[in-house]
VEXZA-954927 format. One record per residue (C-alpha): residue in one letter; residue number from 1; z, y negated, x. Coordinates in Angstrom, 2 decimals. Each point is the difference from the previous one (the first is absolute). Layout:
N
{a, NUM, {Z, Y, X}}
...
***
This chain:
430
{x, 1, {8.81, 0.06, 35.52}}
{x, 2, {-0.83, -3.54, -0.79}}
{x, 3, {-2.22, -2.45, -2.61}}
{x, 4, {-2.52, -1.72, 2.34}}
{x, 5, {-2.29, -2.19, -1.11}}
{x, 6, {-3.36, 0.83, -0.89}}
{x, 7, {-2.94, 0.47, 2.35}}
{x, 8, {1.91, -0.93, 2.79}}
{x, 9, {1.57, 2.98, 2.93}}
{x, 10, {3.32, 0.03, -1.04}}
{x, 11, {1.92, -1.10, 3.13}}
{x, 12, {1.11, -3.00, -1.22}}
{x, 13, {3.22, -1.37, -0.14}}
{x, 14, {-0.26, -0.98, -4.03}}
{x, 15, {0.16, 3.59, -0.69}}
{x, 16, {2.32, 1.03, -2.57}}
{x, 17, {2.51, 3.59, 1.07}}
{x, 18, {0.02, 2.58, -3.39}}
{x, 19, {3.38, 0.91, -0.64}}
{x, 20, {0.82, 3.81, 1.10}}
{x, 21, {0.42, 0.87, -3.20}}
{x, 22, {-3.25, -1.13, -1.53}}
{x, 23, {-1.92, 1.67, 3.09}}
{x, 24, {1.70, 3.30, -0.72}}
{x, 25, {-1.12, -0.49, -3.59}}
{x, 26, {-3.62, -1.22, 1.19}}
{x, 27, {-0.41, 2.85, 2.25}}
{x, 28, {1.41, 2.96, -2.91}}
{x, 29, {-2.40, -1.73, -2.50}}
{x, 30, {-3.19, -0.30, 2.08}}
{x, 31, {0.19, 3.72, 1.37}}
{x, 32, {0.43, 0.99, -3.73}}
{x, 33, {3.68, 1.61, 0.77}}
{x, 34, {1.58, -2.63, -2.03}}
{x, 35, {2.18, -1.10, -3.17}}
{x, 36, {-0.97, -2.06, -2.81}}
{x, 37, {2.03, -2.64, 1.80}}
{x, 38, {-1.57, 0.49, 2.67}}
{x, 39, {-3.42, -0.13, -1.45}}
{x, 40, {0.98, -3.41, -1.68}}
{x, 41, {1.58, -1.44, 2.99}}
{x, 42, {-3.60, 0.49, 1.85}}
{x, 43, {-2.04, -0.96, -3.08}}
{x, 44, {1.75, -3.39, -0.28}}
{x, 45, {-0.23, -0.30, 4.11}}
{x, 46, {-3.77, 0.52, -0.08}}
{x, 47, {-0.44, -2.72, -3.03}}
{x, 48, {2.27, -3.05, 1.60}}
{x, 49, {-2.11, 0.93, 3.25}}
{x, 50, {-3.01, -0.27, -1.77}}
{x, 51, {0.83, -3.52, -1.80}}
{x, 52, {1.73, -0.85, 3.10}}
{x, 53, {-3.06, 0.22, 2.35}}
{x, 54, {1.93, 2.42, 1.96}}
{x, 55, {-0.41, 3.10, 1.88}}
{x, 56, {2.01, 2.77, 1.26}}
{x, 57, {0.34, 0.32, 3.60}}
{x, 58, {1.39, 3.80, 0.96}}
{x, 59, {2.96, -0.27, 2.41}}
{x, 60, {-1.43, 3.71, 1.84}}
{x, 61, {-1.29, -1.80, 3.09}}
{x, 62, {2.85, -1.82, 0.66}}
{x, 63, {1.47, -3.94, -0.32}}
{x, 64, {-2.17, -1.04, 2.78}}
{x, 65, {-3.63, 1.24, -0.49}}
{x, 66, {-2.37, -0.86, -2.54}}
{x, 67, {0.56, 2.30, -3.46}}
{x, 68, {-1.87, 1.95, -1.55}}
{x, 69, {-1.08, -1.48, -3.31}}
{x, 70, {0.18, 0.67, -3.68}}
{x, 71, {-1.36, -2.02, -2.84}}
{x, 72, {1.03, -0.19, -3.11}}
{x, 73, {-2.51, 1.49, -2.73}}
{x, 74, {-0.21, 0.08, -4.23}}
{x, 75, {-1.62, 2.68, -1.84}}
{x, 76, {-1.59, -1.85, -3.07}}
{x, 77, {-0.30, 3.34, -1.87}}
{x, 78, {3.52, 0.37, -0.15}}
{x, 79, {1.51, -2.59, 0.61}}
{x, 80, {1.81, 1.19, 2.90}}
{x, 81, {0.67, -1.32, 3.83}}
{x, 82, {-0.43, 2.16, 3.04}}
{x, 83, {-0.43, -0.46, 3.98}}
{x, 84, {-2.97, 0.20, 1.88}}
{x, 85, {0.35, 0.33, 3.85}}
{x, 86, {-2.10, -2.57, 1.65}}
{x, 87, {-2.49, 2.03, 2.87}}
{x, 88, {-2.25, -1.41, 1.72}}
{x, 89, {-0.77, 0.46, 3.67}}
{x, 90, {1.54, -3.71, 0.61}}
{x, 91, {3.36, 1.23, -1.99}}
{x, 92, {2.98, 2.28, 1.74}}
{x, 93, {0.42, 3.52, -1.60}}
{x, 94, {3.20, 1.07, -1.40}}
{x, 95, {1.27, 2.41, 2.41}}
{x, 96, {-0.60, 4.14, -1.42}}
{x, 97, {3.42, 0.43, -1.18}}
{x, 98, {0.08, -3.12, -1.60}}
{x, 99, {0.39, 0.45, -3.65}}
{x, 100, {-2.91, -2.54, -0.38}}
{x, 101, {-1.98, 1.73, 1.81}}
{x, 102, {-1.96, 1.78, -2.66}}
{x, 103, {-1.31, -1.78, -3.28}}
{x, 104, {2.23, -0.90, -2.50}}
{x, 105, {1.03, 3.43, -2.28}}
{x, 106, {-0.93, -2.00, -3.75}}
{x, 107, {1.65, 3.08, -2.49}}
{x, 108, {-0.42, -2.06, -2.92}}
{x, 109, {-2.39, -2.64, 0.47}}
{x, 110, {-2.61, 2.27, -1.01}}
{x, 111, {1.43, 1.06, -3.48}}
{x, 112, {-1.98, -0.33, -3.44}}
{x, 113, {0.75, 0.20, -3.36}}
{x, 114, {-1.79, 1.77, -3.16}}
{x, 115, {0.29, -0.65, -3.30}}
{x, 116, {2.20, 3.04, -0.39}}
{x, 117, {2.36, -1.44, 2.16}}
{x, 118, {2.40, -1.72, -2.15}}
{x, 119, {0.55, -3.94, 0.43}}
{x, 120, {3.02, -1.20, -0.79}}
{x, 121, {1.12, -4.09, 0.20}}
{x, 122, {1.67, -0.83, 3.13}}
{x, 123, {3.39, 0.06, 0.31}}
{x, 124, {2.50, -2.96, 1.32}}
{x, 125, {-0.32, -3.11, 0.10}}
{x, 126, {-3.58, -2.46, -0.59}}
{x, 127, {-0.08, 0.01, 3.66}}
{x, 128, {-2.49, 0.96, 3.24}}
{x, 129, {1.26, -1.40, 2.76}}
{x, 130, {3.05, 1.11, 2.20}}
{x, 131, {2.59, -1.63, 2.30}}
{x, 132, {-0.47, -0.05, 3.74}}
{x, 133, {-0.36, 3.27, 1.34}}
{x, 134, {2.98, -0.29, 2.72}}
{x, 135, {1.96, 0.19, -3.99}}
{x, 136, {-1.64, 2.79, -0.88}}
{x, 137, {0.62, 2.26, 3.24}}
{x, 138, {3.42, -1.73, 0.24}}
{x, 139, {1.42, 0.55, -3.61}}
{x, 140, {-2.53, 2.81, -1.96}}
{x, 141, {-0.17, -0.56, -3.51}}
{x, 142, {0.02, 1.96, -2.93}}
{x, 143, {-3.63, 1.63, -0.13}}
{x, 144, {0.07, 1.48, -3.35}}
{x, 145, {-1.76, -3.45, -1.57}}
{x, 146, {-2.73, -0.75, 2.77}}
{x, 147, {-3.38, 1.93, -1.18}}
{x, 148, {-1.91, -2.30, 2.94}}
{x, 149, {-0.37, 3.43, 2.19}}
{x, 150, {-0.47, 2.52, -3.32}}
{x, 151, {-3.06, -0.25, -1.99}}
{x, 152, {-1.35, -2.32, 3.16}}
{x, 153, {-4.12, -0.36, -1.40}}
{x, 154, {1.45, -1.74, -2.71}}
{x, 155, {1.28, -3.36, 1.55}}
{x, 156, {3.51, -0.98, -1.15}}
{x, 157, {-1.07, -3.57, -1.01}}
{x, 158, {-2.18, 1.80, -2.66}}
{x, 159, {2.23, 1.61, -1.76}}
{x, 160, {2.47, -2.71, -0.11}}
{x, 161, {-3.03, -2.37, -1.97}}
{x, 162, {-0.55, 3.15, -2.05}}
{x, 163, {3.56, 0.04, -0.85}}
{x, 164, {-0.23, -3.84, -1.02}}
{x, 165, {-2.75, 0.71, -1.65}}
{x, 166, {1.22, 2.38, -2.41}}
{x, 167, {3.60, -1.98, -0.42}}
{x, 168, {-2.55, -2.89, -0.89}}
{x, 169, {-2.02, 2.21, -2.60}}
{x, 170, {-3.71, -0.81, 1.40}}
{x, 171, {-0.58, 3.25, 0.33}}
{x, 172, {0.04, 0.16, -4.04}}
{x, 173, {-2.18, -1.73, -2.17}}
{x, 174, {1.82, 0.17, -3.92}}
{x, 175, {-2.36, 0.34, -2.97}}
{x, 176, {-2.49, -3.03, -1.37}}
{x, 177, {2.48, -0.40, -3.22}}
{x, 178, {2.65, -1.23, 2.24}}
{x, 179, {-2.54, -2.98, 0.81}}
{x, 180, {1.74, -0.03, 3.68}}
{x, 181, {-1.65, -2.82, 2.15}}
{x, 182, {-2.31, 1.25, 3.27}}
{x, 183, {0.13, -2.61, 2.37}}
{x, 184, {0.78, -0.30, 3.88}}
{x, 185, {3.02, -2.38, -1.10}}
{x, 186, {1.55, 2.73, -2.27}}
{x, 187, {-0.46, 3.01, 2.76}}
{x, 188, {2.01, -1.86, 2.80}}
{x, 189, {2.68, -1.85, -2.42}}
{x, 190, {0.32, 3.75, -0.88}}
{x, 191, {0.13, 1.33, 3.62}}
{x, 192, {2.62, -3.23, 0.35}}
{x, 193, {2.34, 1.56, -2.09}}
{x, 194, {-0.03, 3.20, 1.13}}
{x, 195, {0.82, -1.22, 3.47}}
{x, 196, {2.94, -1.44, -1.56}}
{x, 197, {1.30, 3.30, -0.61}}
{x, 198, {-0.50, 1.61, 3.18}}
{x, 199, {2.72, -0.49, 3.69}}
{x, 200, {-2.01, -0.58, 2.75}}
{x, 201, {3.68, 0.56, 1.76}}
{x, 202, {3.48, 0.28, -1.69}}
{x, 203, {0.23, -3.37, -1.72}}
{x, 204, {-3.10, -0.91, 0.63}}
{x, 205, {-2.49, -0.44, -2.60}}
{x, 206, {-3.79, 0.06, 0.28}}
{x, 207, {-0.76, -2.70, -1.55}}
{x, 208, {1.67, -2.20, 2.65}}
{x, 209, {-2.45, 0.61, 2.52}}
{x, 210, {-3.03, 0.86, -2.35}}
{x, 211, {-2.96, -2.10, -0.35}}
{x, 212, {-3.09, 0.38, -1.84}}
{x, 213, {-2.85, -2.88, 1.13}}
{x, 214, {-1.22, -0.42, 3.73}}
{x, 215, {1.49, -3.62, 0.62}}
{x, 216, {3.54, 0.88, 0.94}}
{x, 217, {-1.01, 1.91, 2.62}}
{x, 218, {-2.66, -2.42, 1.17}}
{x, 219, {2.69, -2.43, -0.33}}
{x, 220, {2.80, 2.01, 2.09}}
{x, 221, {2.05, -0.55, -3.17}}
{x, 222, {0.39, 4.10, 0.02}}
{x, 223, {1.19, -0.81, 4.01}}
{x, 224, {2.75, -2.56, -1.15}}
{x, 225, {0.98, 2.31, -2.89}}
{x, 226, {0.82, 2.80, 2.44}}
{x, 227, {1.52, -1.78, 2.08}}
{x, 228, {2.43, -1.81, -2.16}}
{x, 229, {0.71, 3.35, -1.34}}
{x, 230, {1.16, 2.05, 3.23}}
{x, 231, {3.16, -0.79, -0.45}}
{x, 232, {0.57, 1.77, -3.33}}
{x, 233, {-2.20, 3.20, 1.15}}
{x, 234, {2.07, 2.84, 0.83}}
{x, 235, {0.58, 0.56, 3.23}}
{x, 236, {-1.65, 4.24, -0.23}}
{x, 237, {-2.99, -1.55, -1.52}}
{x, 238, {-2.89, -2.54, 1.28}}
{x, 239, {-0.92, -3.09, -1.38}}
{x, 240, {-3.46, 0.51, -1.94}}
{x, 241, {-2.29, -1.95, -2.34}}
{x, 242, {-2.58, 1.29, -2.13}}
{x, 243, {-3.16, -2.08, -0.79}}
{x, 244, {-2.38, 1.72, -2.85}}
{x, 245, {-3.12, -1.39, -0.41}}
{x, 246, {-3.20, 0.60, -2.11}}
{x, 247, {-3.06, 0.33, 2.04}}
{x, 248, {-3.24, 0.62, -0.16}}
{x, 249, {-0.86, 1.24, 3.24}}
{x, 250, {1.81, 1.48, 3.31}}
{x, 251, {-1.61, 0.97, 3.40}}
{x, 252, {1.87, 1.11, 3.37}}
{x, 253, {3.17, -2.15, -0.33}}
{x, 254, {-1.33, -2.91, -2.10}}
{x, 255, {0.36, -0.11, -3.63}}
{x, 256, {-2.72, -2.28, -1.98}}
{x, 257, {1.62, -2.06, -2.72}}
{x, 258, {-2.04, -0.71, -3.52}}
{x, 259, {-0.62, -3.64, 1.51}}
{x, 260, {-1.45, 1.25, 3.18}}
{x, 261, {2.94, -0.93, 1.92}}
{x, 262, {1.49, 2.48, 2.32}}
{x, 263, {3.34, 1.50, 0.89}}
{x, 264, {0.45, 2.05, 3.37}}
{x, 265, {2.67, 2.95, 0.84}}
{x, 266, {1.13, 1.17, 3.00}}
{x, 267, {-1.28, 3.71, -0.72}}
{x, 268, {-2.89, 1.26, -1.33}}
{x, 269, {0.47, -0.04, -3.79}}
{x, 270, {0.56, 3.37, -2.02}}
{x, 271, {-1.93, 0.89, -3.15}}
{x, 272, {-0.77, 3.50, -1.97}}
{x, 273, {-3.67, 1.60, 0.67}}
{x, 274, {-2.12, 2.63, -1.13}}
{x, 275, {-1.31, 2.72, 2.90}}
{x, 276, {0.43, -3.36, 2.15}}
{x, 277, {-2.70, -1.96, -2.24}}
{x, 278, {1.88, -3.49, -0.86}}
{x, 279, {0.59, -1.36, -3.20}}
{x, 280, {-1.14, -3.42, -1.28}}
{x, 281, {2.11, -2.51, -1.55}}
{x, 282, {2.21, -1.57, -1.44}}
{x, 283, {3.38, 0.58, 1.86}}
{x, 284, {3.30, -0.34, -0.61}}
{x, 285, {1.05, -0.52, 3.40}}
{x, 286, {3.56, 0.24, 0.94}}
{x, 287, {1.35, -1.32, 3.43}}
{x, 288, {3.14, 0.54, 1.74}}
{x, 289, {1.65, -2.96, 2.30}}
{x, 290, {2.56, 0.37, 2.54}}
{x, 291, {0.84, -0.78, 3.80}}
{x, 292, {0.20, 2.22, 2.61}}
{x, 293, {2.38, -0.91, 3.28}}
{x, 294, {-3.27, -0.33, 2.26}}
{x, 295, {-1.90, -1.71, -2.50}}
{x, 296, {-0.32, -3.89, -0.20}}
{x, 297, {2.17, -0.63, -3.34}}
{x, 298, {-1.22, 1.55, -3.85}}
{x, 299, {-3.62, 0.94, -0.30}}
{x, 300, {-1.67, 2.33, -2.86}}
{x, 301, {0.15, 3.32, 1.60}}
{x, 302, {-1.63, 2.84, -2.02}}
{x, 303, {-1.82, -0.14, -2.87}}
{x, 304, {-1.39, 2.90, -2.85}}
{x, 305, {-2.91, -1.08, -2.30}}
{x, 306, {0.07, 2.04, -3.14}}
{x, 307, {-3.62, -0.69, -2.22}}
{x, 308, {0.79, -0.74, -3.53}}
{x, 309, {-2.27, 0.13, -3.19}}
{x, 310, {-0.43, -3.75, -0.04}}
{x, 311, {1.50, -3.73, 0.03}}
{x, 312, {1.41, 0.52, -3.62}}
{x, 313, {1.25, 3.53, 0.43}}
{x, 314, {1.86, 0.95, 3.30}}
{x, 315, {0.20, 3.42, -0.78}}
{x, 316, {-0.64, 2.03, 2.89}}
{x, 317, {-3.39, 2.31, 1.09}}
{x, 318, {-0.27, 2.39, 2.66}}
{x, 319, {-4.27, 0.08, 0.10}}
{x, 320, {-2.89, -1.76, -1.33}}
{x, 321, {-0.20, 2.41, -2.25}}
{x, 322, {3.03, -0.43, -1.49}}
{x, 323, {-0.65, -3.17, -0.83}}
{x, 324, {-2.73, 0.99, -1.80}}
{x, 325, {1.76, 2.74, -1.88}}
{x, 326, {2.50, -2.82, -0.88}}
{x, 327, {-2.43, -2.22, -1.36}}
{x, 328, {-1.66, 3.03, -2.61}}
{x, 329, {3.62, 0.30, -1.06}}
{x, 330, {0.63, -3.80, -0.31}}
{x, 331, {-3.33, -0.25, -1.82}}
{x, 332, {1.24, 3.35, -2.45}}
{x, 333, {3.10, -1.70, -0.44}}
{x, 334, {-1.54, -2.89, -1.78}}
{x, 335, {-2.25, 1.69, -1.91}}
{x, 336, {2.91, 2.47, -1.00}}
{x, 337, {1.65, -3.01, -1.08}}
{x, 338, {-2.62, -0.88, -2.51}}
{x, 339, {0.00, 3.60, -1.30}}
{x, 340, {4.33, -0.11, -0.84}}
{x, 341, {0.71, 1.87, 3.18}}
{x, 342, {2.45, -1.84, 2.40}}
{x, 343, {-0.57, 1.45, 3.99}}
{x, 344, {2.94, -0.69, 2.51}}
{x, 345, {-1.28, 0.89, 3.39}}
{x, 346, {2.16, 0.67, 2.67}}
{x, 347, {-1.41, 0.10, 3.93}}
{x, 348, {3.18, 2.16, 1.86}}
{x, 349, {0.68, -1.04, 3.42}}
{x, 350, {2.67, 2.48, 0.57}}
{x, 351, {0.35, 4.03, -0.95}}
{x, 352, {0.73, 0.77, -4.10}}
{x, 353, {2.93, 3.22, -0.01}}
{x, 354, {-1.18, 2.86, -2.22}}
{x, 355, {1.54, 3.34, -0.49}}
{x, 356, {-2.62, 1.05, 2.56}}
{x, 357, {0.90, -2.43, 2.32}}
{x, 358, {-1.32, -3.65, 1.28}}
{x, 359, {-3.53, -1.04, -0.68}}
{x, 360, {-1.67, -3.76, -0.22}}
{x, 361, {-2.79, -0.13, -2.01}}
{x, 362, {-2.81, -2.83, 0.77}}
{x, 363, {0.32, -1.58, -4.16}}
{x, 364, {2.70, 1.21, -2.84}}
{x, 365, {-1.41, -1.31, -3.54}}
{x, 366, {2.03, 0.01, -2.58}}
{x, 367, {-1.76, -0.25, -3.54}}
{x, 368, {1.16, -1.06, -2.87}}
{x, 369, {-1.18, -0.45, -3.84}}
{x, 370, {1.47, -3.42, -1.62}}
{x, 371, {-0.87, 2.09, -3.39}}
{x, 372, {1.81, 3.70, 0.32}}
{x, 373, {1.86, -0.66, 2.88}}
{x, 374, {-1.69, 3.19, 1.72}}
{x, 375, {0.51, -0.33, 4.04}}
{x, 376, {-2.36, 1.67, 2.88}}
{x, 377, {0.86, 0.30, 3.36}}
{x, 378, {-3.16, 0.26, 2.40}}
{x, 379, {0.32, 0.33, 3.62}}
{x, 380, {-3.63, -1.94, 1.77}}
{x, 381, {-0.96, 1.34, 3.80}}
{x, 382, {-2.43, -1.84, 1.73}}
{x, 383, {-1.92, 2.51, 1.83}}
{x, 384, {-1.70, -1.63, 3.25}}
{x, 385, {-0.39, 2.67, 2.05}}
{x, 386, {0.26, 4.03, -0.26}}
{x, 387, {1.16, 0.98, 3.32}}
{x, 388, {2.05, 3.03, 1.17}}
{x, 389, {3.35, -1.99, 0.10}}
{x, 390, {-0.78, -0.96, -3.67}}
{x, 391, {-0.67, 3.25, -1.40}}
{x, 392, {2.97, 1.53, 1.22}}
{x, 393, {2.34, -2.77, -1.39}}
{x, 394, {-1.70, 0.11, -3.08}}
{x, 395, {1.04, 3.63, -0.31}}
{x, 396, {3.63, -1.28, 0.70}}
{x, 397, {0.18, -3.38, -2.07}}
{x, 398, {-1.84, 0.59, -3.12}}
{x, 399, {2.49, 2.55, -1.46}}
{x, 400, {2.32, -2.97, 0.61}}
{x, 401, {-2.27, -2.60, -1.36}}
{x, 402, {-0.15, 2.18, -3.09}}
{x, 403, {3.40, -0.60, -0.86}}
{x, 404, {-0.83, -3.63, -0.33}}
{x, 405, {-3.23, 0.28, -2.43}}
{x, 406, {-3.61, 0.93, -0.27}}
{x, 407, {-1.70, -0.25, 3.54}}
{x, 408, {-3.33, -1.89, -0.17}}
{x, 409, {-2.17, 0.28, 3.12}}
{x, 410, {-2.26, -2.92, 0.55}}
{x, 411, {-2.12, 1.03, 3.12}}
{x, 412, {-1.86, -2.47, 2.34}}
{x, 413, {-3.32, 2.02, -0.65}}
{x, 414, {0.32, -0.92, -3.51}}
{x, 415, {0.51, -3.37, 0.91}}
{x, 416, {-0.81, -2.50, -3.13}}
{x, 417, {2.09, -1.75, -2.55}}
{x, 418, {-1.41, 2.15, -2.86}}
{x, 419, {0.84, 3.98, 1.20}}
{x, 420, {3.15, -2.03, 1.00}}
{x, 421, {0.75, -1.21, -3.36}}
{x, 422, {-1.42, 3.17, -1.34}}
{x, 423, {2.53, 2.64, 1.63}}
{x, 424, {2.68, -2.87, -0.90}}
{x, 425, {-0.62, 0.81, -3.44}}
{x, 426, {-0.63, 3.31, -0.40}}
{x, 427, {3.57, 0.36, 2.22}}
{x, 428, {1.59, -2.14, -2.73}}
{x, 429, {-1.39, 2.51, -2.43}}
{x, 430, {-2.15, -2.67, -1.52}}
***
């Protein structure tokens, strides 16, 4: 088997030979007979092809006649690569015993996840990309910290931002008495910090290939950064950056900046939605750079748009809704406030252990009276849509929840700032 280039018949002489190893492991993944290695080896095959402007030509037919084809494809639900053969009545077949002969056998492309399924940070390092598959096949790592294949509708590069997101505390927003500024300078000097804690390999910080405004990567700055770091980056782990920007818009692979200026990714950029309906913004959009050995040098690869409540608060939102339920409780908060009654409210990005087991709640409020000291837990769903899936996590979760405080329902149907408010208070006992 060989990497051909791109719409052309594959006979060429600047085809490049896959080592027998990584075929074997190409071949075990695709047919779904495969290990975890395996699976990765072919994952990370299919995404340098794709950067790469490559294709797969099958070696079935022979050295000397034209191959049959196979293109290199990403699944934006999941995040996940896969083949596609290439037919058309101008294209060789793969002969019947070929193991390409038949589509591709995808066992866990097609996964989803429920909110009783529990979600957990991601293990390892603050990492997505991988070294050159011919590594991989070669020298198999330890799989017990990669969660790319596991849990694969929720894209890796998403729950690394949520995990810098709750090291950086925007998912928390502290009572009005501790007069804490909201501004877009204090939510990524925040976020800064945080990366300062975090390896994004051993020795490694974040913060040395971090960056938090557009310009550096307009610039290539991120490009020179990398670069002068690949000497220092381990050799099991690949050199990455990680831009995070705050956007207003995103569409296909383009991300809309709040100046109007845009910034363009390789792959179609990831972002949460409701029954496929997508969410306005503002984004916090967080984009991985890195090289691939067919690509042409750095470029910014992948990219996952979380929406946030605004430009002053970059806590996250999973709806429109939600954003909307957050505002009734900013907007209780403050009158609270006036009333002696401090609220900390806390937007979980990642599952809450209870003696029942995991559950993540969509708010946690924590009450508190500056004059008796009395404290009152209440747990807030935002309740977009009743459907089937919801019902019967509901009957799993809320025990759970209940552990945590006084579940308050606020239901899209009842959809205003006052029954909002209203079932705020009366959950508060007030």
């Amino acid at each position: 088997m060989w990497l051909v280039p791109r719409d052309t018949n594959g006979k060429g002489s600047n085809r490049i030979p896959l080592p027998p190893d990584l075929r074997a492991a190409l071949i075990r993944w695709y047919v779904g007979k495969g290990t975890v290695h395996d699976e990765k080896a072919g994952i990370t095959l299919v995404q340098q092809a794709r950067i790469g402007q490559k294709w797969i030509a099958c070696d079935c037919l022979g050295a000397d006649k034209a191959p049959a084809i196979l293109t290199p494809a990403f699944l934006s639900e999941a995040e996940t690569y896969y083949l596609r053969r290439l037919t058309s009545s101008k294209r060789p077949e793969h002969l019947p015993d070929c193991p390409f002969f038949r589509d591709q056998v995808t066992i866990r492309i097609s996964e989803v996840r429920s909110r009783s399924t529990p979600l957990e940070p991601p293990a390892g390092f603050f990492e997505v990309l991988k070294p050159a598959p011919e590594k991989l096949a070669q020298r198999p790592e330890d799989d017990s910290n990669d969660d790319r294949t596991r849990n694969a509708s929720i894209p890796r590069l998403a729950r690394l931002l949520w995990r810098l997101m709750a090291a950086a505390g925007v998912n928390r927003i502290a009572p009005l008495a501790y007069r804490e500024e909201w501004s877009i300078r204090r939510e990524f000097a925040a976020l800064t910090r945080a990366a300062g804690l975090i390896e994004i390999a051993p020795g490694i910080q974040l913060e040395k290939a971090f960056w938090t405004h557009p310009k550096p990567l307009q610039a290539r700055a991120v490009y020179a950064t990398l670069r002068a770091l690949e000497d220092r980056w381990p050799r099991d782990h690949a050199p990455q950056g990680f831009v995070l920007l705050y956007a207003k818009g995103i569409h296909g692979q383009e991300i809309t900046l709040t100046d109007g200026d845009t910034v363009t990714i390789a792959n179609r950029i990831q972002s949460p939605s409701v029954r496929g309906n997508p969410i306005e913004g503002p984004f916090l959009v967080i984009i991985v750079v890195g090289k691939y050995p067919e690509a042409k040098g750095y470029a910014p690869l992948r990219a996952y748009a979380q929406p946030i409540l605004n430009g002053r608060l970059f806590a996250p939102v999973d709806s429109d809704f939600e954003r909307d339920v957050f505002r009734t409780i900013l907007r209780t908060q403050q009158e609270l406030h006036g009333r002696g009654i401090d609220l900390a409210i806390d937007k979980p990005v990642f599952d809450t252990l209870t003696p029942d087991g995991p559950c993540r709640p969509d708010f946690l409020i924590e009450a508190r009276s500056r004059e008796t000291g009395e404290i009152r837990n209440l747990v807030v769903e935002a309740m977009g849509f009743k459907t089937e899936e919801y019902e019967a996590s509901k009957a799993i979760t809320h025990p759970r929840m209940a552990h945590l405080g006084q579940i308050v329902t606020i239901d899209r149907q009842d959809d205003d700032a006052h029954t909002g408010r209203r079932a705020l208070l009366e959950g508060l006992g007030l």
